[in-house]
N, C-alpha and C positions, 0 to 999 in steps of 0.2 A: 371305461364303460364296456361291459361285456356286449361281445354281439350276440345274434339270435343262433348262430349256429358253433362258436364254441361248445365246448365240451362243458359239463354241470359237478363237479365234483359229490357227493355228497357226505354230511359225514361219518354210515355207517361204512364206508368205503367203496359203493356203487360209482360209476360217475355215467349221466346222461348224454346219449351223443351230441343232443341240442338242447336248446331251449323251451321247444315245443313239447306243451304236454294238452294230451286230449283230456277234457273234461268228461265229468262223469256222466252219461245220457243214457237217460231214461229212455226205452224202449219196447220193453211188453216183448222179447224177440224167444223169449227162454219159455219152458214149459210149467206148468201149473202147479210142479212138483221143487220148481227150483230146476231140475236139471237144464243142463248147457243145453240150448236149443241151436237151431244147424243156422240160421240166420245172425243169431249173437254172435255165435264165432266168426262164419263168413266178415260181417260188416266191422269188426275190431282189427282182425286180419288183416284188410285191407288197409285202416289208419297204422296199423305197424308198417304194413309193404308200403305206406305214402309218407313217409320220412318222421314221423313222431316220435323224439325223444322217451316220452312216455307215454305209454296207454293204459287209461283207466276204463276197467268196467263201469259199468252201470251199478249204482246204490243197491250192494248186494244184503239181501236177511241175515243177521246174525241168528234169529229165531224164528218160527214159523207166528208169534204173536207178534211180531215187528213188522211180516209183508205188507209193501206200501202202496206195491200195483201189481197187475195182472201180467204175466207173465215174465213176473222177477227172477231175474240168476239167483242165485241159493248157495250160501256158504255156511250153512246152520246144521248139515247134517252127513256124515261120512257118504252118503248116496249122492252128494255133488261131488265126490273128491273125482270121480273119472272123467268129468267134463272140464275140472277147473286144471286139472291137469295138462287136457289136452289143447283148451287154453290158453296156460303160458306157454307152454311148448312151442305154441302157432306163432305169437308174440315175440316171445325171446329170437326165433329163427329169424328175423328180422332186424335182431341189435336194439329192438325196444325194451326199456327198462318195463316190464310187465307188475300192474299194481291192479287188485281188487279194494273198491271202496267198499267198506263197512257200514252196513247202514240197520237202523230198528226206527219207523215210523212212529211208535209211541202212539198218542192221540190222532195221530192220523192215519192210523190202517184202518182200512176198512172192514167194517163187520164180516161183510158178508167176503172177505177171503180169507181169514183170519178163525171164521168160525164161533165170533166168541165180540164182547166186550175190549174194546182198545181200551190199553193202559197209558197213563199217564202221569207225573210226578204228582201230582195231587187229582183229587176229581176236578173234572170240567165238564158240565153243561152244554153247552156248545157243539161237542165233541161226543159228549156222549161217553165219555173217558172216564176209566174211573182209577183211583192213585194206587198206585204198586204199593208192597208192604216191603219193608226194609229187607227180608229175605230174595224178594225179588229183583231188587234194585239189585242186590249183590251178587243174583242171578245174571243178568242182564248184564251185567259188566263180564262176570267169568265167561256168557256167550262169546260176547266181543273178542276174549282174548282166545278163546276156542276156535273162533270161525278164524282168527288170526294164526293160529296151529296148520290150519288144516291148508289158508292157503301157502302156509309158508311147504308144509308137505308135498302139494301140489306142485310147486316147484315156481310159486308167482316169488316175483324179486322184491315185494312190498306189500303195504296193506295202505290204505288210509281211510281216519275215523270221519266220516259224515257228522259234524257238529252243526250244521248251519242249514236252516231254511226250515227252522219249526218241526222238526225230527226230535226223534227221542232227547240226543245228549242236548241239543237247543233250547226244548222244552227245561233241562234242569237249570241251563244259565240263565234262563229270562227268568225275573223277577216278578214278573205279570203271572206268568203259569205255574212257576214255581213256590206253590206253598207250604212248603213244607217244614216239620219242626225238629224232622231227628237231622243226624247229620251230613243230612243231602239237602238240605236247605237252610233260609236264612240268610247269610252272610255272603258274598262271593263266591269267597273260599271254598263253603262248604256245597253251593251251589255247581262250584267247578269240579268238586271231589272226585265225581264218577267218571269222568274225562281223564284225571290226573290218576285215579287208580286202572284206568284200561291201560293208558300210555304205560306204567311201569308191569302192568303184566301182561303188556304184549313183550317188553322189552329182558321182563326174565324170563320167558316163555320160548322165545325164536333164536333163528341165529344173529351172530351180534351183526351181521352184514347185511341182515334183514330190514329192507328201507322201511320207515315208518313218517307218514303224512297226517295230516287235521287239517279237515277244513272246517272255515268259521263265515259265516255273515255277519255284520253290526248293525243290523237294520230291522223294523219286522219283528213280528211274533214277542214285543215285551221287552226286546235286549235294548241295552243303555250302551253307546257309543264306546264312554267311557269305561265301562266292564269290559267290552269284548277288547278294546285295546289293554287294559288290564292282564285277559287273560291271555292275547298275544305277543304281551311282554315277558309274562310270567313262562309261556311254553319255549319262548327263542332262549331266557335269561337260563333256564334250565337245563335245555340243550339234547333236553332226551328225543327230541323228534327230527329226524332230517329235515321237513320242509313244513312251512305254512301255506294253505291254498285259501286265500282269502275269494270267497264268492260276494263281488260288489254290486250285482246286474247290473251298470254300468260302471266300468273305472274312470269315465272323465265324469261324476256327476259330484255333485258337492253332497252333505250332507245334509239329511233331514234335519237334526235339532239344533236350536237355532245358536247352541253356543259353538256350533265349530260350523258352520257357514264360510265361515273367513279362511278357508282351505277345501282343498280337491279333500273327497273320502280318500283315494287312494294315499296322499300323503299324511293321514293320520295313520300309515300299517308304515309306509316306507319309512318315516322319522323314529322310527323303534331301533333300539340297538338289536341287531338279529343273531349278536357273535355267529357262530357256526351252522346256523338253519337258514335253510334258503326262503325266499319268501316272493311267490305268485299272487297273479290275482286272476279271475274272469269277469265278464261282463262288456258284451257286446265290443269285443275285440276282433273285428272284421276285416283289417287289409293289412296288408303288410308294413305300411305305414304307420297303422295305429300301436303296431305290436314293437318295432322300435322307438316307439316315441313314449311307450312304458315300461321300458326298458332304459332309456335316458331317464326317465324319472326313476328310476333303483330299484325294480322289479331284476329279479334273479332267473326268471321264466314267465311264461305266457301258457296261459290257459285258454283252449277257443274249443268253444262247444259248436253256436251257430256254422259258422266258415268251415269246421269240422265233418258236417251232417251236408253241406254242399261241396265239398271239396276233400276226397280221403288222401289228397296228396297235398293238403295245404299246405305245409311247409318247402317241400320239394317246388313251389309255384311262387312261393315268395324267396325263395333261394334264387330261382329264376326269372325274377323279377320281382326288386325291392320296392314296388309302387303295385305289386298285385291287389283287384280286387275281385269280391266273389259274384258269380253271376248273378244277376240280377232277379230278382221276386217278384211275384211269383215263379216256382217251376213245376213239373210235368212230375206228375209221380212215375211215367217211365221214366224222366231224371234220376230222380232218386232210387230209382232201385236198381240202375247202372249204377250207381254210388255207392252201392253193397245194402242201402235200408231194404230189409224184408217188409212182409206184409202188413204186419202189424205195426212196424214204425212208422209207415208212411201214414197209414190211418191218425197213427198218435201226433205226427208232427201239422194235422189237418187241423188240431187244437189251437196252433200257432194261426193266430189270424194272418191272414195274405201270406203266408209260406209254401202252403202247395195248390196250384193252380186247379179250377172248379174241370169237371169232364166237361167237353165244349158239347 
């Protein structure tokens, strides 16, 4: 059993100096343009300077009709390249494998930053969304591998595709949202296509030591258990991706449908043959305890968002103490902003019921 602080091999030839990898958090910290905002950088900076394996941005725009929230990092246009630069630069000086998550909201941007009608694999009502046309969808994909150019230019050690939590590439896996009849819908397969066409043209596109990640949820917005393990057979059995980041918002919770009950969620991802991809998970993974004890279950790494956002030295505290837990909740948004959150992260993390303490 690997421990939490081994080294990660991966296998475009990267290897992580641990186990700990910061999940992707949403922020609002960057400016309205996309560009790096002085708050983004600071509060990343510091989970590099707090021992993290690797550090991922926040769900960056591959396009400006993809923005998800207000004040998003921005990989969509050469006028981020000097921020994303500076960036990894900050990241890497600290021995973290530095990665931008790729991300396109689809049916869930909002209008009103977006400027326009959110798209979606088919129309939805709901949403207000209405279906891309196959020139688009083909767009949307060349974005992906473009915004994957530009952070590879920038000098980030990686990229990873945001597949999970009702975003664009999710929207085309679920069957529920996904109605479509040319050959982006339908079948699995053809459901998964625009996933498996971004993977192969980030991967003729960058350098071959260029880390490449996907994250996926199995839960939510439409998906079928059985698919998304499907499709995270199909991306390990393939081997084009270094790592899987399964987002479970819990990993000890069993499953929603009712024919896999008779198992943890998490070990319907760890019982997959993974040959050469490594395979994570998050979901309220809190002390130090919990993060080797899914790692004895066959987790390759650990993803910690919450314990992240209170603690930018989490790992360096569970190194020093293998029974570490995080200070207790509510806190003091002077907390958090000694913890590198700017102004607008603390406002966003007040969305979190009982996480940031009321002004007395």
């Amino acid at each position: 059993m690997a421990s939490l602080f081994d080294p990660l091999p991966l296998a475009s030839g990267a290897a992580l100096k641990n186990r700990f990898v910061l999940a992707p958090l949403t922020n609002s910290q960057s400016h309205a343009d996309g560009t790096l905002g002085d708050d983004e950088l600071r509060c990343l900076k510091m989970r590099a300077e707090g021992g993290f394996g690797l550090v991922m941005t926040c769900a960056s725009s591959v396009q400006h009709a993809g923005i998800g929230f207000p004040g998003q990092l921005g990989a969509h246009d050469d006028r981020h390249l000097e921020g994303l630069t500076r960036l990894a630069a900050a990241l890497k000086a600290h021995d973290a494998h530095a990665v931008v998550q790729l991300h396109h909201a689809g049916m869930r941007s909002p209008a009103e930053l977006i400027g326009g009608q959110p798209v979606c694999p088919s129309d939805n009502e709901e949403f207000k969304a209405r279906a891309l046309t196959l020139s688009e969808v083909e767009r949307a994909a060349q974005d992906f591998i473009d915004a994957a150019k530009r952070c590879d230019r920038a000098g980030f050690d990686g990229v990873e595709l945001h597949g999970a939590h009702g975003y664009l590439l999710c929207q085309f896996l679920s069957p529920e949202i996904n109605q479509r009849t040319d050959r982006y819908g339908g079948s699995l397969e053809d459901r998964a296509r625009l996933l498996f066409d971004i993977i192969d043209g980030v991967r003729a596109s960058c350098r071959k030591e260029f880390s490449l990640g996907v994250r996926l949820s199995p839960e939510r917005f439409g998906l079928k258990l059985s698919e998304i393990q499907e499709v995270a057979q199909r991306l390990m059995r393939e081997g084009k991706i270094d790592y899987l980041d399964m987002s479970l918002w819990n990993v000890f919770k069993t499953p929603e449908e009712e024919a896999f009950k008779h198992k943890s969620l998490l070990s319907c991802f760890t019982e997959l043959d993974r040959g050469n991809v490594r395979l994570g998970a998050a979901g309220k993974l809190m002390t130090g305890e919990e993060c080797a004890r899914v790692m004895r279950d066959g987790l390759d790494f650990v993803v910690i968002g919450r314990g992240a956002i209170l603690h930018h030295d989490f790992p360096e505290r569970v190194r020093a103490d293998a029974a570490f837990t995080p200070i207790p909740l509510p806190v003091s948004p002077d907390y958090l902003r000694d913890e590198g959150l700017g102004p607008p992260f603390v406002q966003y993390m007040r969305n979190w019921k009982g996480f940031v303490a009321d002004a007395a």
